[in-house]
N, C-alpha and C positions, 0 to 999 in steps of 0.2 A: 664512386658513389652511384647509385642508384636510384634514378627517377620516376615519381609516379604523379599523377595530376593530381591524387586525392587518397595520402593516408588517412587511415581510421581508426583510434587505438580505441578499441572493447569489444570482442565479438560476443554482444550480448544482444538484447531485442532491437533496441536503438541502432546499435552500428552495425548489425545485420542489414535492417531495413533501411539503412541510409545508404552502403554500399550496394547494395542492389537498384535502388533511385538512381542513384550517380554513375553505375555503370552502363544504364539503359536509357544515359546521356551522353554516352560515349565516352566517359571519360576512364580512365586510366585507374583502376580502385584498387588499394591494397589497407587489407584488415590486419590488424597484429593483437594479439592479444597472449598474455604469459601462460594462460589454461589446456589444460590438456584436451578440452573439449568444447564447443562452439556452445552460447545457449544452455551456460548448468543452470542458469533460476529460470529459466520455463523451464526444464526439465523436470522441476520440483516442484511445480509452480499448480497450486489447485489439487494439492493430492496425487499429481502425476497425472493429471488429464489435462491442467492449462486449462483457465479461467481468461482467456486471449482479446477479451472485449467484452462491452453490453452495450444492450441493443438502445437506449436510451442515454447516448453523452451528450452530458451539456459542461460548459464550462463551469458552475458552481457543484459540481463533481470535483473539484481542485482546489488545494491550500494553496495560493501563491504571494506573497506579500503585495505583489502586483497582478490586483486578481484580472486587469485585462489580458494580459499579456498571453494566456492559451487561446484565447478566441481566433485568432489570424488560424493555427497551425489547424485545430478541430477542426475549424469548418473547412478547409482544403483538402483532407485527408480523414473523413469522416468513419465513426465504425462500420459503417455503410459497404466501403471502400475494402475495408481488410478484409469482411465477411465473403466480400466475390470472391476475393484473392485465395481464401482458404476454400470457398465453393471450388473453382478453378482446380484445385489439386487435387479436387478428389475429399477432403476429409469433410468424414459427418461429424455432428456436433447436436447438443442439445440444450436446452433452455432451460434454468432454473429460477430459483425465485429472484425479482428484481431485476432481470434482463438479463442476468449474469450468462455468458455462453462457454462451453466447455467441449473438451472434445471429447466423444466417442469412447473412441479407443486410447490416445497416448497424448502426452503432450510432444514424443519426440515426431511426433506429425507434423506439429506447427515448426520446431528446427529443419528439420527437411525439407519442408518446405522452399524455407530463409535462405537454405543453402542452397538448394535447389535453383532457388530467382537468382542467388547470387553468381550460381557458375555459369545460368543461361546471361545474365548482363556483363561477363565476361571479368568480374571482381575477385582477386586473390586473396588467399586466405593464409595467414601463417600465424600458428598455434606455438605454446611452448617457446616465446621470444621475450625476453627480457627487455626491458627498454632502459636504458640508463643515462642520457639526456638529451631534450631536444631543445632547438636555439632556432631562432631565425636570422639568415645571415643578411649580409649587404645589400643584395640583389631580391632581397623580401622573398625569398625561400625559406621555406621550413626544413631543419637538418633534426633527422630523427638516427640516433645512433642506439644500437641492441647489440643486445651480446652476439650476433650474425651478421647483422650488415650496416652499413651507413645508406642511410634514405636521406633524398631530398622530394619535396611536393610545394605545390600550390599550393593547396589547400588543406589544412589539416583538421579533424575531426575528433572533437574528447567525448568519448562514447564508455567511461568507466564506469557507470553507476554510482551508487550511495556504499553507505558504510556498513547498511544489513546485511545479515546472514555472511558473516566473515568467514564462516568455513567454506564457504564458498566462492572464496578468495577478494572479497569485497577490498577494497582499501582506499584511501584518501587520495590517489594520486590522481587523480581530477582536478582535486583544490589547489593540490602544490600548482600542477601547470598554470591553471587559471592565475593564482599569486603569484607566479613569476613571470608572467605577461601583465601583470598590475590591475586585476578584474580586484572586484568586491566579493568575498562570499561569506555570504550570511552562516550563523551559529548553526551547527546540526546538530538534532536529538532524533533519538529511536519513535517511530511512527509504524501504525497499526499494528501496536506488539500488545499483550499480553498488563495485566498489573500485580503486583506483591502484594500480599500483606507485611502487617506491621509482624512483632513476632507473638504479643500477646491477640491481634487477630487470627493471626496462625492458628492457635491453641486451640480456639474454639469451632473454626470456620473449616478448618484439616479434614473434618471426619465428613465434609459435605461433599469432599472432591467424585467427580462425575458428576453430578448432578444438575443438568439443565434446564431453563425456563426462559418462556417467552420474558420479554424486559421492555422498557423502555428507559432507557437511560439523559439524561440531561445534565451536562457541562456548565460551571460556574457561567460562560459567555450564553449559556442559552440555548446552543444545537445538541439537536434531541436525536436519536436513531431510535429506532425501533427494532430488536432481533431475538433474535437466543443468546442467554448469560450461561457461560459456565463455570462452575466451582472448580477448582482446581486444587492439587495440593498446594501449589506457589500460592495461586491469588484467583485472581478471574479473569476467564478468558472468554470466546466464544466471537460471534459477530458484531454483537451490538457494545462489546467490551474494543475490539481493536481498532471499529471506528472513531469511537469517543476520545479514544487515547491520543488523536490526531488533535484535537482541541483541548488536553487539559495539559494543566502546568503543577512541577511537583507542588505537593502543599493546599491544591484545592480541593474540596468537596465534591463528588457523584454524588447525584439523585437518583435513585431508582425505584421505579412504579412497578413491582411486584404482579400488579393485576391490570395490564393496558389495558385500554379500551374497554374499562370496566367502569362501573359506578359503584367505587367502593361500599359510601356509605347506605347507598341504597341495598346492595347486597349483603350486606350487615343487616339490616334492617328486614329483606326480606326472610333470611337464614332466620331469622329470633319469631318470626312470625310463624312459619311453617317449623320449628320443631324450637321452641321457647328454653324444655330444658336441655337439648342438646348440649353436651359440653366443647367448649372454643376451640380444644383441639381438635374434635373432629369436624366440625364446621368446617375449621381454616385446612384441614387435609384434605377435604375436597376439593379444594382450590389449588393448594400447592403441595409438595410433597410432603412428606409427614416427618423425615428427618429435620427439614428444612425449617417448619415450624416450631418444631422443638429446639435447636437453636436460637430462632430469631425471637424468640417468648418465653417470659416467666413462666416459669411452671403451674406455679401459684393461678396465676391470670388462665395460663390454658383450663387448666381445673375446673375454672368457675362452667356452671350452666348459663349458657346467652341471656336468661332472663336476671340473670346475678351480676351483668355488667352495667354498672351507673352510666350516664352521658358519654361524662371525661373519660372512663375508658373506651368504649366505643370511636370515643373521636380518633384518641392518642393509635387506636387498632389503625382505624383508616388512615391517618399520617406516616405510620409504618409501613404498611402494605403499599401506600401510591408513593411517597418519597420519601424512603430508606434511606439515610446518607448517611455516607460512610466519606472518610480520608484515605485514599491508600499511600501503603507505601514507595512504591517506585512504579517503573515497570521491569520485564527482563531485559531491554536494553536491545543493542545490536544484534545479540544473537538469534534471537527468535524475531526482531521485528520483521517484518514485512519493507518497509520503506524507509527511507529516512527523509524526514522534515527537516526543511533548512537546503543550503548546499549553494550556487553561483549564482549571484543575485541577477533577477533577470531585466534589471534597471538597465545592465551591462549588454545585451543583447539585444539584438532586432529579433521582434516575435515574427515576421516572414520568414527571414531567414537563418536562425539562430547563427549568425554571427557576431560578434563579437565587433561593438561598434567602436573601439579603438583600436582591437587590432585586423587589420586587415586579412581575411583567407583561413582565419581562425573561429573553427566551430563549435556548438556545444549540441549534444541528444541524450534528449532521455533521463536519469533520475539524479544525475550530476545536479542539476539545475536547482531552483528551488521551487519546485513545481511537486507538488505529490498528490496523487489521485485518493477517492474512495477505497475502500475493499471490492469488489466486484468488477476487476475487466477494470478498470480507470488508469490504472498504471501503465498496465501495457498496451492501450489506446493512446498513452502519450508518448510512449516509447516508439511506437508507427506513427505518428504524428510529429513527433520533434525529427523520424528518424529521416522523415518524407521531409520535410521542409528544409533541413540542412543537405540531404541530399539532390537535390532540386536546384540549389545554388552552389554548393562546396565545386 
């Protein structure tokens, strides 16, 4: 059997960054993971440039059931911290809206990187390994057995991720481990994905697919984003769609404010003044697109000239235009999510050191957990963040 002070089973952003920590503790690191290549979701990850941080993390940037529980790991390991580390190698990067940072050129920059630190901290790496069970023996060793060898370690590291983007070989084996060392973990659903329509929404909504607009969307609980929507043939997608999805439950109601940071009824108001018999369709196609409006309106109603709209129509305009609601029907689920909400409850763990407070030398990083960030950089700032704080003590 073969010893190491500290397996790592996921060489994803998490057990990257944790085995490079831990080897630049001296300790003894070996990564395993079943993939033919280190780091495939930042490879994907942002269009192919990596979205790798922003420059404003706060902990309510995080779903977490226990919303203390990120504050210890952030502030020790701040985006502050990864930004030198990517400065340090050389890759440029740029700034987009809301802090979001991306790189340059590639995201296989930022894997180069990781692997980079990993080979100077003296941490191995083996690819294409199967794992097919680990146990902890008598002497409070971890026994990791793969279709190649029998490991034993101190310290072991579940760095598998969530259940998104399955083609990309995502899978549950995080939770099994976690339940077979006797952890809690919380119900998982698809997060920052995409939504359906129903089928008779379909019907109508199909022919709007491309077509994006600023939104401000609002969730039954309350939390608002503000971004670009976009029509889809499925449903709606875009930024301020894959946010919101983090906070809604099948069955509930969106709000959508068509005209943000507008004053509807004033702009109604002023539109009737400066051109009286204009007609409402072209009024509201100055505002929004002109497909869009013929959808979302009676024909009959767009027809009218502004000075031909009573009160109550008027009003019932500006209820549409600021909060639209609609029910959808699902979302796409795993395959297109982004994240997955839910996952190892973090009641189970020390937020220093994501250890596992009943089992001893047993760790958790990264999206296993039930920890999931915003869309912009928030994910993989806790993926360096969980990956740093388990690596630090593992």
């Amino acid at each position: 059997m073969k010893h190491h002070d500290v397996i790592i089973i996921g060489a994803g952003a998490a057990g990257l960054m944790c085995a490079a920590t831990a080897g630049y503790r001296g300790r003894d690191v070996l990564v395993l993971d079943n993939a033919k290549q280190a780091g495939r979701k930042i490879l994907i990850s942002g269009g192919g440039r990596c979205n790798f941080t922003n420059q404003k993390v706060e902990p309510a940037n995080f779903i977490c059931s226990n919303h203390h529980f990120v504050k210890s790991a952030l502030a020790r390991y701040r985006s502050s911290d990864f930004i030198e580390l990517v400065e340090r190698h050389g890759i440029e990067y740029h700034e987009r809206d809301h802090g979001q940072l991306f790189c340059n050129d590639s995201a296989k920059e930022i894997v180069t990187m990781l692997l980079t630190e990993c080979e100077w901290a003296g941490a191995q790496i083996k690819l294409r390994t199967e794992i097919s069970e680990i146990t902890k023996n008598s002497e409070g060793l971890f026994e990791v057995l793969t279709d190649k060898e029998h490991y034993s370690c101190q310290s072991l590291v579940i760095a598998t991720g969530g259940l998104s983007m399955p083609k990309l070989g995502a899978s549950p084996y995080g939770y099994h481990i976690a339940e077979q060392f006797g952890l809690k973990v919380l119900s998982t659903h698809a997060g920052l994905v995409p939504f359906t329509w129903h089928s008779e929404q379909k019907q109508r909504f199909e022919p709007l697919s491309g077509i994006a607009v600023p939104s401000t969307i609002t969730a039954k609980d309350g939390t608002q984003f503000s971004e670009a929507l976009l029509f889809t043939h499925r449903g709606l997608s875009g930024p301020t769609i894959l946010q919101i999805s983090n906070y809604w439950n099948p069955g509930e109601a969106i709000s959508i404010n068509l005209l943000p940071g507008e004053d509807v009824r004033a702009k109604i108001q002023q539109a009737l003044e400066a051109s009286p018999k204009q007609s409402l369709r072209n009024a509201l196609s100055q505002w929004l697109p002109k497909r869009l409006v013929e959808v979302l309106f009676d024909e009959s109603l767009l027809n009218k000239a502004l000075n031909q709209l009573v009160h109550a129509e008027r009003e019932q305009l500006a209820l549409d235009l600021e909060s639209w609601t609609l029910v959808m029907n699902g979302t796409e689920g795993y395959r297109t999510a982004e994240v997955t909400l839910g996952g190892i409850d973090t009641d189970e763990l020390s937020s220093k050191t994501m250890e596992a407070k009943s089992v001893p030398g047993l760790f958790f990083a990264g999206e296993v957990m039930d920890v999931s960030g915003w869309l912009g950089g928030f994910n993989f700032q806790w993926a360096w963040s969980s990956g740093v704080a388990a690596g630090q003590a593992a």
